[in-house]
N, C-alpha and C positions, 0 to 999 in steps of 0.2 A: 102578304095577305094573311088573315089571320087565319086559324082552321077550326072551325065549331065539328063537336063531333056530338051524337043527341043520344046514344042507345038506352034503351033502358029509366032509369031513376038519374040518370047522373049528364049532365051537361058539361063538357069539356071542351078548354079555350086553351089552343098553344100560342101564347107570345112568342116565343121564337119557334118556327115550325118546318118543316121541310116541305119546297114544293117543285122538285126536279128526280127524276130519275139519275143514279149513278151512272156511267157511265164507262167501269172499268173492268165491267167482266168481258172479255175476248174470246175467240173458238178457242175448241179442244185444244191442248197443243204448247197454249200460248203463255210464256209465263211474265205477270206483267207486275209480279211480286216485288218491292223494296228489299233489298237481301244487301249484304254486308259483312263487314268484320268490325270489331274494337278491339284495336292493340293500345298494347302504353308505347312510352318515349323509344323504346329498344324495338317492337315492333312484336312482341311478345304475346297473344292473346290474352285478353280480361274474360273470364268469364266470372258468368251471375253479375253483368251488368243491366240495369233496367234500362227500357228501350222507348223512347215516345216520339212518335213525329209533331213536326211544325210544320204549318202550312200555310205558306206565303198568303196575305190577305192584303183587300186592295180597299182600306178602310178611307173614311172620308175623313179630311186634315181635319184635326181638330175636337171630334168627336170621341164621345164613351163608349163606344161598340164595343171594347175589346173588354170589355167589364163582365165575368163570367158571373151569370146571373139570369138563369134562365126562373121565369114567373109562368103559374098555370092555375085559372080558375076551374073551380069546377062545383056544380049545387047539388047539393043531398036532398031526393023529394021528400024523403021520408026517414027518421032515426034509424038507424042500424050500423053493424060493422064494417068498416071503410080500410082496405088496404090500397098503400099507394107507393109507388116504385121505381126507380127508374133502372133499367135492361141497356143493354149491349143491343145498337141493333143489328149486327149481323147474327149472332148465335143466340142473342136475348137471355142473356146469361143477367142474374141481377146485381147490378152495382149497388144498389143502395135503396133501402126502405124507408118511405118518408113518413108513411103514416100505416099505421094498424090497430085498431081499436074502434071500439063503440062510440058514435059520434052522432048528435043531436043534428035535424032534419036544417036545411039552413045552406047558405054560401059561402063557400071557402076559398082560399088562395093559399099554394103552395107555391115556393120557390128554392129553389136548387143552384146551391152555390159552383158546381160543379165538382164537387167530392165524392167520395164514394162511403162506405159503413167505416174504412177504419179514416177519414179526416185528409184523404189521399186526394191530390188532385188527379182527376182522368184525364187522359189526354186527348184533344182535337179530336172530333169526330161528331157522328148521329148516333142518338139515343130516342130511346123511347121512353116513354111517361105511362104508366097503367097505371089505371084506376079501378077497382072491383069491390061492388057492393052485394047486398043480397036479393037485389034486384036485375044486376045484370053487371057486365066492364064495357070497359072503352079506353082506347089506348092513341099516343099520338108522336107523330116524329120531333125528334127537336135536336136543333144544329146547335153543339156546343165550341164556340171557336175563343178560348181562354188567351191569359197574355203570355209571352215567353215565356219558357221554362228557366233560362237563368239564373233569377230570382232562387229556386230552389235549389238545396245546399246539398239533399240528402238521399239517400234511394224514399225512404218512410214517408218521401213529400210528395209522393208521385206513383201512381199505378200505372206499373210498367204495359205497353201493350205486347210484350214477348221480354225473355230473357235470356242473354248470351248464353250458349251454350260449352263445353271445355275447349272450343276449337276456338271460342269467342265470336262466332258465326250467330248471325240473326236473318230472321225472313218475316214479313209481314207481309199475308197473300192478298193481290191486289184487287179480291174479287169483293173483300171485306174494307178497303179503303174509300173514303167518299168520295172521288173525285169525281166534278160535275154536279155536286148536291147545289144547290140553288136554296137558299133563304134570307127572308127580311131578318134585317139589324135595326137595333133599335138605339136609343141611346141611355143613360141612365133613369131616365122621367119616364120610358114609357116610350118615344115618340119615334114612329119609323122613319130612316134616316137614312133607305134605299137597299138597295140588293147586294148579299154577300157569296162567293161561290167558293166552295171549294177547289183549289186550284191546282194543278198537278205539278206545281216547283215546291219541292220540299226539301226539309232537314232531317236530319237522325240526331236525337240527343243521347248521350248515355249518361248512366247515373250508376256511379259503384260504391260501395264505402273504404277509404282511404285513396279515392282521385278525385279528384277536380271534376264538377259536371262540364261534358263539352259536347261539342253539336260539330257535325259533317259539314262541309260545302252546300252551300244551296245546290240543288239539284232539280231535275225536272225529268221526270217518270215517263216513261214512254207506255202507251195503249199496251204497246205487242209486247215489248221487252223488258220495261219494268226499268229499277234501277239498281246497281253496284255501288254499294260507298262503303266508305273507311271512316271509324271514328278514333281518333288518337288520343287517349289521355295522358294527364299528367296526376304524379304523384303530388 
């Protein structure tokens, strides 16, 4: 379902939107963190390798879901200056600014290839959209679930969401992971083409320069205790 938000001057539509609570924060105590190592062939730690998960998806055969391409309306009542953005939404840190500048009263349509300022793909997750005029903001969830990282050859293609540190040791805390988000997939027209979730079977990819990109065993994250994996590269 779509999600109209109205505050202020500024009307905003998420095409792809989030509409489930997370479901991965646990009590005190509990560490339900993705945590790991990346050794090479010897068994050696890598560090300064970039880090992104994958996250098993249960797409309909056939379909363009997996097409990273998030669309978002939104109308200006009146001319003024228009910033617009898309955030990290756990810490809301800014990935990338879409729009900044003086812009005539009128309806617009913003779409986000999933990149960030420097041309980097982000990795699988929720983000958020802001929009702020001199009238007021408004902001909106939106599930970005992109295709395999594979494809990508290089660290520079990819915003890491952690990086190995000298031991070659990674952790990504699980209170900041989406698992359980809930949202409509669309296909590449537009056309909703049924419910997509964030699922708790996942991958680790790493990404270093002078190895081969390579991804963990599929794995499946537990509530309470998280998960342990190994990424092995090759030279």
């Amino acid at each position: 379902m779509n999600r109209r938000l109205v505050p202020f001057a500024v009307a905003l539509v998420a095409l792809v939107s989030l509409s489930a609570c997370s479901d991965s924060t646990g009590p005190a105590g509990v560490d339900s963190a993705v945590r790991g190592r990346v050794v090479d062939v010897h068994g050696q730690p890598v560090s300064g390798a970039f880090i992104a998960l994958q996250y098993e998806r249960d797409l309909i055969p056939g379909s363009e879901a997996d097409k990273p391409n998030l669309g978002l309306q939104f109308d200006l009542l009146e001319p003024g200056p228009v910033h617009a953005w898309i955030a990290t939404y756990c810490d809301d840190d800014t990935v990338r600014t879409l729009i900044r500048q003086v812009m005539p009263a009128g309806g617009y349509v913003l779409f986000w290839d999933g990149q960030d300022g420097s041309g980097r793909l982000v990795p699988d997750g929720v983000y958020r959209m802001r929009v702020v005029t001199a009238a007021g903001s408004s902001s909106a969830e939106m599930a970005f679930s992109g295709p395999a990282y594979g494809p990508l050859t290089a660290p520079s293609s990819i915003a890491a969401s952690v990086v190995t540190d000298r031991r070659g040791a990674f952790r990504l805390e699980g209170d900041c992971l989406p698992f359980g988000y809930q949202f409509p997939a669309y296909d590449e027209s537009g056309f909703f083409i049924g419910q997509q979730v964030f699922m708790r079977r996942v991958r680790v990819w790493a990404f270093r320069d002078g190895y081969v990109p390579e991804a963990s065993d599929w794995t499946t994250v537990d509530p309470d205790l998280g998960a342990i994996v190994t990424v092995t590269m090759r030279d």
